[in-house]
N, C-alpha and C positions, 0 to 999 in steps of 0.2 A: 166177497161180492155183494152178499149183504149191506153191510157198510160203506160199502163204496156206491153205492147209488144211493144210501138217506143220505151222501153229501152236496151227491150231485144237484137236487134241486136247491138248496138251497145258496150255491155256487150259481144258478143260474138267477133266481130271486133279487143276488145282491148285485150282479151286473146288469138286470135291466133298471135295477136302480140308478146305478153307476151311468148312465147311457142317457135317462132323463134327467138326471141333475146335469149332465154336462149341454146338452140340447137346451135345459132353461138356461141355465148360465153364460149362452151363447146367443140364448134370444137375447138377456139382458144386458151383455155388453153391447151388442149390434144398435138395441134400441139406444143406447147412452149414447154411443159415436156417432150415432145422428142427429141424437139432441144435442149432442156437442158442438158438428159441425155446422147445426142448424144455426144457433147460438153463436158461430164463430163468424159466421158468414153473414147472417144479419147486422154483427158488431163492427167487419169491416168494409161494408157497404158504403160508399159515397162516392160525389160523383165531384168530380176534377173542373174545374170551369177556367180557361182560356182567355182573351180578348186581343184582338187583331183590328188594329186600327192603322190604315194606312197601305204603301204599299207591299207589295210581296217580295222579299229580299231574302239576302244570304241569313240574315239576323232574325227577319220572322218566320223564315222554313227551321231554323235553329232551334229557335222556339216554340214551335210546334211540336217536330222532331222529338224534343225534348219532352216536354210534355207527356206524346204520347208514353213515352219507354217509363214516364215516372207514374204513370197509371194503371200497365201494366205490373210495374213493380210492385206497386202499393197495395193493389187490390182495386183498384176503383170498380168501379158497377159499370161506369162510362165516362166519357171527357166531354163535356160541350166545349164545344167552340165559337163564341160571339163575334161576329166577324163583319168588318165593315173597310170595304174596301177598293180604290178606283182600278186595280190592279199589280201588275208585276210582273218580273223574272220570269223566263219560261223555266230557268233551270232551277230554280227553287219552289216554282209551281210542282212539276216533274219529281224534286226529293220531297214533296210534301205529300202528293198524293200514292206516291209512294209507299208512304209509309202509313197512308192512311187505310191504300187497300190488303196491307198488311198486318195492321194491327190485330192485337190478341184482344184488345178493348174495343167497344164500340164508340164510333166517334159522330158526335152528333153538331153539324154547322147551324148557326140562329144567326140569320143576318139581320140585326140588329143596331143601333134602335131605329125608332119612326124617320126615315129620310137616309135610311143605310145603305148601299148598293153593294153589291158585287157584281163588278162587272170583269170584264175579261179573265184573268188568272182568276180573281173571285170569285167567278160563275163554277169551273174547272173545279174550285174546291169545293163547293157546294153539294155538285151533280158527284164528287167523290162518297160524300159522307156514307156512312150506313141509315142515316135519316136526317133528312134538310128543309128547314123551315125557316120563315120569314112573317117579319113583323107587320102589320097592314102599313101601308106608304113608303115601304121600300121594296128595291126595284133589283133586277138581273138579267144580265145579259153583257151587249153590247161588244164581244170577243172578238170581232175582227181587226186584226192587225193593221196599226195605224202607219203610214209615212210622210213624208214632209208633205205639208198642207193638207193633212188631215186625213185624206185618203188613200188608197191603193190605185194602183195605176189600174185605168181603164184600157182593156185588149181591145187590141186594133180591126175596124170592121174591114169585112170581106173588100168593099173600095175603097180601101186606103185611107179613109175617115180617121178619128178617136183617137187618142193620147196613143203615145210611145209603148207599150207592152215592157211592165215591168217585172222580172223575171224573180229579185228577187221577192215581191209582194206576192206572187204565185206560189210562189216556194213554201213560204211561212204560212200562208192560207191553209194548204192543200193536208199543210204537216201537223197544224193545230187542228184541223177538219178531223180528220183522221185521230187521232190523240184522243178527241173530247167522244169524239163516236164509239170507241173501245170502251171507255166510261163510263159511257151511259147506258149503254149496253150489259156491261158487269153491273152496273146497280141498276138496271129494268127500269131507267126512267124512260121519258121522253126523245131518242135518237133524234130524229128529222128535225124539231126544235134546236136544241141545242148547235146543230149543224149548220142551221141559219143563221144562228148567235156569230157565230166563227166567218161566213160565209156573206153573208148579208146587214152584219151587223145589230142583230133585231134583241128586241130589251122588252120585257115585262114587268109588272106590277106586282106583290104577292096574288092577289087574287086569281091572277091568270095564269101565274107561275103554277098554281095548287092546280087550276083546271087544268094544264095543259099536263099534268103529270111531270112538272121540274121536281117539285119540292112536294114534301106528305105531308105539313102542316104549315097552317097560318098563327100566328100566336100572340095575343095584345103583349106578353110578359112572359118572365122566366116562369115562373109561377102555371100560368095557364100552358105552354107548351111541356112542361114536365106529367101534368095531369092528363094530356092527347096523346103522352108517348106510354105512362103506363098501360103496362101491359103490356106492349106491340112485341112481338116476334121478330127479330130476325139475324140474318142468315151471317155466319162468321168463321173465320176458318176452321174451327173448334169443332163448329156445330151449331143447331140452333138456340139461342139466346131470349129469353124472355127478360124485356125489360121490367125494374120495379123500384124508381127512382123518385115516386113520392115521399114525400116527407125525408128523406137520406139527408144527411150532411152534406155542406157544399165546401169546398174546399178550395183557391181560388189560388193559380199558379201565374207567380209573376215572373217578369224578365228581368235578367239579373243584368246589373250598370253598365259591362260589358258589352251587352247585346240592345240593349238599349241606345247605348253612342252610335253605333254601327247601322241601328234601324234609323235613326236621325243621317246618319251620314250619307243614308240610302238614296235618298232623296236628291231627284235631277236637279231642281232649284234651290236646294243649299248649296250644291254643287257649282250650282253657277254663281251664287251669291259669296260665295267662299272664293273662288279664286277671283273674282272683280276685284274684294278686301284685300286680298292677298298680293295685288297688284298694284292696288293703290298704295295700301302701307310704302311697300317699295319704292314707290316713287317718290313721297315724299322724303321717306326718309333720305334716298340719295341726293335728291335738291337740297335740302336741309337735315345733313351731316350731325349727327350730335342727339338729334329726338329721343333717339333708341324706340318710344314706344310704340310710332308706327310700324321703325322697321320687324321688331318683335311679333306684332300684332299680325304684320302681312306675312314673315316666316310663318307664323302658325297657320293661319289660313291654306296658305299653299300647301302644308303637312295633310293638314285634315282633306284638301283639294287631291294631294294624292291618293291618302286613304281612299275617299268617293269613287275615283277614278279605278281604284282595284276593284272598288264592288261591283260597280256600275260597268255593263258596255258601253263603250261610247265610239264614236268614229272618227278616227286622223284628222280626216277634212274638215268637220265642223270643228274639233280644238285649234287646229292652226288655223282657220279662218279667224276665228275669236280671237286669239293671241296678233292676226296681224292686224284684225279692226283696234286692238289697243295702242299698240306699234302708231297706227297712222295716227291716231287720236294726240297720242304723245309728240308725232314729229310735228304736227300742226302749231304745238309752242313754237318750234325751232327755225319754222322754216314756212316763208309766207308765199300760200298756196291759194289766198284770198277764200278760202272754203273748202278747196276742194279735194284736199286732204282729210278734212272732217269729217265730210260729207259720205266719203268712202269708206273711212274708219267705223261710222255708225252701221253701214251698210253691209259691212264684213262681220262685224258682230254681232245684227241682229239675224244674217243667214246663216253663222255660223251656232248662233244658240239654236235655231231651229234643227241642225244637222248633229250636233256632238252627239246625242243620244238615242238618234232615230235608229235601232235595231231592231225592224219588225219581226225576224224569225228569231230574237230573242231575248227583245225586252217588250212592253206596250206602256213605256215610261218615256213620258217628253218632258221637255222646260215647256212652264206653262205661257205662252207670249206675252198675253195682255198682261198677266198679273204680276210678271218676273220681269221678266226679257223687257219690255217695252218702260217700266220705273227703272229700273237698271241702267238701260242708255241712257234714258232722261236723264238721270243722275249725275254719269258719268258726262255725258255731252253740258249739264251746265259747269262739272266741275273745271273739265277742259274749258269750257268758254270762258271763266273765269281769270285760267291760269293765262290764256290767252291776252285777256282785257288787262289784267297786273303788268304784263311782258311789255306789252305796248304803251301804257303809263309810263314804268321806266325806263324805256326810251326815249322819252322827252324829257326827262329830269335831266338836269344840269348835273355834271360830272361832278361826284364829290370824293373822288379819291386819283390819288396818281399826281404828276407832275404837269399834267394839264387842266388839271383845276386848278389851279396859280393862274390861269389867263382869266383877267380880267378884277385879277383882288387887288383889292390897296395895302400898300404897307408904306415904311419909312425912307427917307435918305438917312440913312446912318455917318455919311459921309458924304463932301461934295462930290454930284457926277460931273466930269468933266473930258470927257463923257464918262470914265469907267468912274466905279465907286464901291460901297460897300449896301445895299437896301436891309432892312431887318422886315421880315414880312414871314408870317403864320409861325413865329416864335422862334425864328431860323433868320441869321446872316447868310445872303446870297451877294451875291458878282453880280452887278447890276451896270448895264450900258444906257444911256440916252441918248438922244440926238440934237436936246439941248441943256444948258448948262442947266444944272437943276442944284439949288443951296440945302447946304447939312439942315436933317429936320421938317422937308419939306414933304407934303405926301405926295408919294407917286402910283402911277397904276400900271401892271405888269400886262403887255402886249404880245409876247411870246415866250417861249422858253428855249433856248440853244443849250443840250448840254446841262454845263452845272453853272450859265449864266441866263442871268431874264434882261430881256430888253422892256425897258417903260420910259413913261411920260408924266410929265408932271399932270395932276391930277386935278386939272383945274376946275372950280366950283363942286368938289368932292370933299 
């Protein structure tokens, strides 16, 4: 018993030894793995930078899209997004913002540079971000859905007064109303603004954007808006996020050649400038057989014209309007309408350019008139005039092929006519009849053609 207790202390001695070297040894690994991960996470900090120029399409929601998933991947800190834009696609607005109020990264829109807008689908990405800022002298807003001649139908007053009540301008209104209002509402901006945006059409300045609570920051540069966002707080599905994106690396994600063709294709007026080419080639070449290069030139166009057309809504009635304003343009060679064949072909095409793309509940992309539509006809109308003015020159030229261009050529008596005989004329022995005696040698001039005989006359002082 003796013995068995001098063991015991110091069985107990070497276990609380045992117990504090394991408790240091546990502070000291705990303190490494976070100087490690301090270390890790500082090294792969940086922040992802974007740029959106133009409209909002299948190709730049692609690219965005993308983006975001490769920032996530990567580690970024955040994505900015430089964004400069007259609008877009409701349905690519819709997978952008999407995946904006989804993102594990925070996404930050700079509508950018001096004289940048976002307006309509623009404004919608904007009011998406996790923080949205703009450049002094650019502008946002302007969301309400456009229709032919610019506006939305005016509802009919109580006596019968005011434009026709157009049902679907209401429709697209009420549904982009609504859309932008849940938005802004998830990001605590400004609600009642943004709703006039959609509703009334109304557009501001950054200055006013910042007062009215659109956007959190005004920014001269990338530079100074990086330094107004360090720090900032905020809220992500995660949990809350402290920004720290000074000084970080930038890293600048571009759009691959693919998606680039297709943002290019995106576009209402290449679309229309593509099938005009597309249609001319064609003509030409079937007038004149053998070119190959216009006809090549106008196949492609109309390729790329289909592409457009997949990406693009556009509407029956304005394409086949367009297509029969070409139609009459072309029958005006053929067929003598003194104008007014031309006159309607112009008239079909520039109402049809205004209608092929008019989809207010789900695009806010038109041809633009003055700057497209209206050189375009011009174009085509002096091309047609031209083809017109050539047609009618040669209609007055003198026949120079066939068997009746023989009336009126001189050739030889190869033999006496008496009356019948033999002529030699355009390097050819013909049957030649006269009505007087006409001597071998003599020249004569041919007065009609019968057949495979010419009637002539001695050819006198010829």
């Amino acid at each position: 018993m003796i013995a068995m207790n001098s063991r015991n202390p110091g069985r107990k001695g070497r276990g609380k030894k045992v117990r504090t070297l394991r408790a240091l040894g546990r502070g000291l690994l705990g303190a490494a793995l976070v100087f490690l991960s301090c270390g890790l996470a500082g090294a792969a900090g940086h922040l992802n930078v974007i740029t959106i120029e133009g409209s909002i399409n299948p190709a730049s929601a692609d690219y965005l899209i993308e983006a975001i998933r490769t920032s996530e991947a990567d580690g970024a800190a955040a994505l900015l997004i430089e964004l400069d834009t007259p609008g877009g696609l409701v349905s690519s607005s819709q997978d952008i913002i999407k995946a904006m109020l989804n993102s594990e990264v925070p996404t930050i829109v700079y509508v950018t540079p001096r004289g940048a807008w976002a307006a309509s689908a623009g404004m919608f990405l904007t009011i998406a971000a996790n923080l949205a800022a703009m450049t002094p002298g650019s502008s946002i807003g302007a969301a309400h859905p456009v229709s032919i001649g610019g506006g939305g139908g005016a509802p009919v007053g109580e006596d019968g007064e005011g434009a026709a009540r157009d049902v679907s301008m209401e429709k697209a209104e009420n549904l982009l109303a609504s859309y932008v209002e849940s938005i802004a509402k998830h990001r605590k901006r400004n609600v009642e603004w943004v709703v006039d945006a959609v509703r009334d059409s109304v557009a501001v300045d950054a200055e006013q954007a910042r007062e009215l609570g659109v956007i959190d920051f005004v920014a001269a540069d990338r530079s100074e808006l990086l330094e107004l966002i360090e720090g900032r707080e905020i809220e992500m599905p995660s949990g809350v996020v402290t920004l720290a994106l000074k000084g970080v690396p930038v890293e600048n994600l571009e759009m691959s050649l693919l998606q680039e063709i297709f943002n290019f294709l995106s576009d209402p007026n290449v679309a229309v400038i593509l099938m005009l080419g597309g249609m001319m080639g064609l003509y030409i070449e079937f007038n004149n057989p053998g070119l190959i290069v216009p006809g090549v030139a106008g196949a492609a166009c109309l390729i790329l014209t289909g592409i457009a057309l997949q990406i693009l809504p556009f509407d029956w009635v304005g394409l086949i309007l367009m297509l029969a304003g070409l139609g009459l343009l072309v029958a005006e060679i053929f067929v003598t309408s003194f104008g007014l064949l031309f006159a309607a072909g112009i008239g079909c095409f520039l109402l049809g350019g205004t209608m092929v793309f008019e989809q207010p509940d789900l695009s806010d992309l038109s041809v633009s008139f003055w700057s497209v539509l209206v050189p375009a006809v011009l174009g085509l109308g002096i091309f047609s005039g031209l083809m017109v003015f050539a047609l009618g020159r040669s209609l007055l030229v003198k026949q120079q092929s066939g068997v009746d261009e023989m009336i009126g050529m001189l050739g030889k008596a190869a033999t006496s006519l008496s009356p019948n005989g033999k002529i030699f004329i355009r390097g050819e022995y013909w049957t030649g009849e006269a009505q007087e005696f006409v001597d071998e040698g003599e020249t004569v001039e041919v007065i009609s053609v019968e057949g495979l005989s010419l009637r002539v006359r001695r050819a006198t002082g010829k």
